[in-house]
MILUM-396148 format. One record per residue (C-alpha): residue in three letters; x, y, z. Coordinates in steps of 0.25 Angstrom, whole numbers, padded with zeros to 4 digits, always signed. Each point is the difference from the previous one (the first is absolute). Example, Ala and Ser with C-alpha at 12.3 -4.5 7.8 and 13.67 -1.06 7.14 Angstrom:
2
Ala+0049-0018+0031/Ser+0006+0014-0002/
This chain:
233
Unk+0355+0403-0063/Unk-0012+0008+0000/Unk+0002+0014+0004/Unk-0010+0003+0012/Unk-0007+0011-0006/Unk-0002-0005-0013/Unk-0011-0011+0002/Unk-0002-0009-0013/Unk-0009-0009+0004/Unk+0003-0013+0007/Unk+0008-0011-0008/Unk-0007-0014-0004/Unk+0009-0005+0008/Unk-0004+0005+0013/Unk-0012-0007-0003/Unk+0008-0011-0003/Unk+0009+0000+0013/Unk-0013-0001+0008/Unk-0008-0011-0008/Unk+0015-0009+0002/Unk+0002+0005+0016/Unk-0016-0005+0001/Unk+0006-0015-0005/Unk+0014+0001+0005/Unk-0001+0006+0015/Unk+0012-0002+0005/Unk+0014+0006+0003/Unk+0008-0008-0011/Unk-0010+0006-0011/Unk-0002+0013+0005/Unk+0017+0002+0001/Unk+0000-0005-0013/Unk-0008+0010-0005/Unk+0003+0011+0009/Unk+0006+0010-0012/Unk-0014-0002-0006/Unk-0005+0004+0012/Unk+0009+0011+0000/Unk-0002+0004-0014/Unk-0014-0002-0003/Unk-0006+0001+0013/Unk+0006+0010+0009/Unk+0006+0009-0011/Unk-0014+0003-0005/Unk-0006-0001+0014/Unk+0008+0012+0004/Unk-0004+0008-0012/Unk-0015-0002+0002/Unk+0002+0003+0011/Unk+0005+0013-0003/Unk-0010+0005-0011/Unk-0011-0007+0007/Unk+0002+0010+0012/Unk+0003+0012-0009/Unk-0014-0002-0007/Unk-0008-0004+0014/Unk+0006+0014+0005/Unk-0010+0007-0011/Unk-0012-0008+0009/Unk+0006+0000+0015/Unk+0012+0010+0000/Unk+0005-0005+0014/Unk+0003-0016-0007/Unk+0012-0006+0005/Unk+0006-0008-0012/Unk+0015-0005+0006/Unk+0007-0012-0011/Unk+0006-0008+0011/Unk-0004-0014+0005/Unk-0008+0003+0013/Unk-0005+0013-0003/Unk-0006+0001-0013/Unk+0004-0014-0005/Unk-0004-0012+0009/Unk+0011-0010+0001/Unk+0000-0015-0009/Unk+0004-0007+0015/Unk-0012-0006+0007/Unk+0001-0001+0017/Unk-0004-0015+0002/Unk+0003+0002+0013/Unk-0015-0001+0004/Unk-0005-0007-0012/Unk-0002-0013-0005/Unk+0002+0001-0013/Unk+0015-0001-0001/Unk+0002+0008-0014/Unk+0012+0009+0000/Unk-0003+0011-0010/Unk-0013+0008-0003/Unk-0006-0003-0013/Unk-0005+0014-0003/Unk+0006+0015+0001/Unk-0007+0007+0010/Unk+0001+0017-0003/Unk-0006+0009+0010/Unk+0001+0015+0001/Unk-0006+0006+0013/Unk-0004+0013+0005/Unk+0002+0006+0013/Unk+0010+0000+0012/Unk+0006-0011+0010/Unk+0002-0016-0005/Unk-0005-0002-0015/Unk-0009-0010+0001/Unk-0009+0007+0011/Unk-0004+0009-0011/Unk-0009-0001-0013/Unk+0006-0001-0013/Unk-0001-0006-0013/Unk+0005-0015-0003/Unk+0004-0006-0013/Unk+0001-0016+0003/Unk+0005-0007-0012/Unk-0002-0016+0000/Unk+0000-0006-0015/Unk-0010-0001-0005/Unk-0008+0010+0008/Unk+0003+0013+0004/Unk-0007+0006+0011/Unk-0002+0015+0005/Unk-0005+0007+0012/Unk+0000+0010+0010/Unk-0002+0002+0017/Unk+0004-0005+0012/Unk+0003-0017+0000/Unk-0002+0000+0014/Unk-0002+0010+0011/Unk+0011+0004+0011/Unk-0007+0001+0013/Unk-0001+0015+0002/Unk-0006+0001-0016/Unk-0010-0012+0004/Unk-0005+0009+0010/Unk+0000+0012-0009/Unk-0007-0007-0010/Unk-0012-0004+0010/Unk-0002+0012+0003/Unk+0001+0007-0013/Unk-0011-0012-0004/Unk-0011+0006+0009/Unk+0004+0014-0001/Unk-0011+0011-0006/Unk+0010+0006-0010/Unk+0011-0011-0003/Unk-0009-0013-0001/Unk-0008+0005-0011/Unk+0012+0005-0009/Unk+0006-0013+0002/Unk-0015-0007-0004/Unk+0002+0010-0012/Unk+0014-0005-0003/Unk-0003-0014-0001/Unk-0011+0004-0008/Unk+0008+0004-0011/Unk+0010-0009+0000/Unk-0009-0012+0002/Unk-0011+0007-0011/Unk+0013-0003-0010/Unk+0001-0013+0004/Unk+0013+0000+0009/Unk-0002-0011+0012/Unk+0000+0007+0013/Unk+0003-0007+0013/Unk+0007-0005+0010/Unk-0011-0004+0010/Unk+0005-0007+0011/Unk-0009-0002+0013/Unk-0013-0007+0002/Unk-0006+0009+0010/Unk+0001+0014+0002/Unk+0011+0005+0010/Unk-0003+0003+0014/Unk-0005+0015+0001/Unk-0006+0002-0012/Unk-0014-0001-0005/Unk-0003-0013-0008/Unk-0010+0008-0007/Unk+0005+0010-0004/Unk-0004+0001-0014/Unk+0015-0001-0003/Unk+0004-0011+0009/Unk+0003-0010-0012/Unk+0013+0008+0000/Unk+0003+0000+0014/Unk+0003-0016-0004/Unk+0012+0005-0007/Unk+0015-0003+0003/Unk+0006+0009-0011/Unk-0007+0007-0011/Unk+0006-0002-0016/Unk-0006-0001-0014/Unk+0007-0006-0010/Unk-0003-0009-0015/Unk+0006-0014-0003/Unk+0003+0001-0017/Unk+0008-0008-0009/Unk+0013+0004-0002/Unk-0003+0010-0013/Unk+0009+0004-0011/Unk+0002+0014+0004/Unk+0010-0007+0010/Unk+0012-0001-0010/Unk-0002+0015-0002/Unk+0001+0012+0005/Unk-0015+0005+0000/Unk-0002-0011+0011/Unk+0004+0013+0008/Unk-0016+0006-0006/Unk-0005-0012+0002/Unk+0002-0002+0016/Unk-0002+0016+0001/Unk-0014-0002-0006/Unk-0003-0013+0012/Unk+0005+0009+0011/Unk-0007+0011-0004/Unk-0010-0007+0001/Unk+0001-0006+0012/Unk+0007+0014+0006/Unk-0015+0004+0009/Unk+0004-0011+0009/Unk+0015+0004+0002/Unk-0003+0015+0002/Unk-0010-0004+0011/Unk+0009-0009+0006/Unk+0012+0010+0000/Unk-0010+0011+0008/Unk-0003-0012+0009/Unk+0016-0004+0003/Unk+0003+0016+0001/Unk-0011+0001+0011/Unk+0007-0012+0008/Unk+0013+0005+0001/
């Protein structure tokens, strides 16, 4: 068993476990191979997760990086209770460490989602709560926040991350549709992230590095985003 501060990289057959759950979801395969999930998924998940907040905390000392399911490691169990699609188990592992007070998912962070054979990155907000919705908006139009998070997205976009999460078709009540940064006030939630293949650093432990580098990258958005959240509360 992997000890939880010395990450190795993640085994081949993590990648593995996810390339079968994709073909087999169901609760007879997955309790078949629960010691791999075990072994090669959670084992390492844990550890990342432990060396991945050590090295965010060089960036963004205030990272929260907690290696328990439903903090920093989403759980493998999907809730069909509202969908659909009937599929027991998530095909991907879902990371996030966060910054700030109150329920984790109210807060930016930085998300590592990986779904063989791709492995995405990002940071932000998915989708605002109510009272950081209306922060947001009023961030957008102010004379001294709007501007800085024009700059951010800037930046992160200028490096070819995908910024988004626009949301509405018209401008919400109160505010001035032209505005010159009304675009934004169609916004539901505020990330950037990248979509990439699964890449060999993966099996290693300069993985570390190599998310580190993204989220560095990315980091102008979530700093913006944690001044906004701390003017909310």
């Amino acid at each position: 068993m992997t000890n939880e501060r010395d990450f190795v990289g993640f085994p081949r057959e993590c990648v593995e476990f996810f390339e079968g759950l994709a073909e087999n979801n169901d609760k007879v395969w997955f309790e078949k191979h629960k010691a791999d999930f075990e072994d090669y998924v959670m084992a390492p998940a844990r550890s990342f997760v432990v060396s991945m907040g050590e090295r965010l905390r060089e960036i963004t000392p205030e990272i929260v990086a907690d290696p328990r399911v439903n903090k920093s490691i989403f759980r493998i169990y999907r809730d069909t209770r509202f969908s659909k699609d009937k599929s027991p188990y998530k095909t991907h592992l879902g990371l996030w460490f966060w910054e700030g007070v109150g329920p984790r998912m109210e807060n930016s962070g930085f998300y590592f989602h990986l779904e063989p054979p791709g492995l995405f990155l990002g940071v932000g907000v998915y989708i605002f709560p109510k009272h950081l919705l209306e922060e947001y908006r009023k961030s957008v139009v102010h004379p001294v926040y709007g501007p800085a998070l024009v700059w951010a997205i800037d930046e992160v976009s200028g490096k070819g991350y995908n910024v988004g999460r626009k949301h509405y078709k018209k401008t919400p009540k109160g505010f001035d549709p032209d505005h010159e940064n009304a675009e934004l006030l169609l916004y539901n939630g505020l990330t950037a992230g990248v979509e990439l293949a699964v890449p060999d650093e993966i099996y290693e432990p300069r993985i570390i590095d190599y998310c580190l580098d993204r989220f560095k990258d990315m980091l102008p958005i979530h700093r913006w985003l944690v001044e906004m959240t701390a003017r909310a509360k």
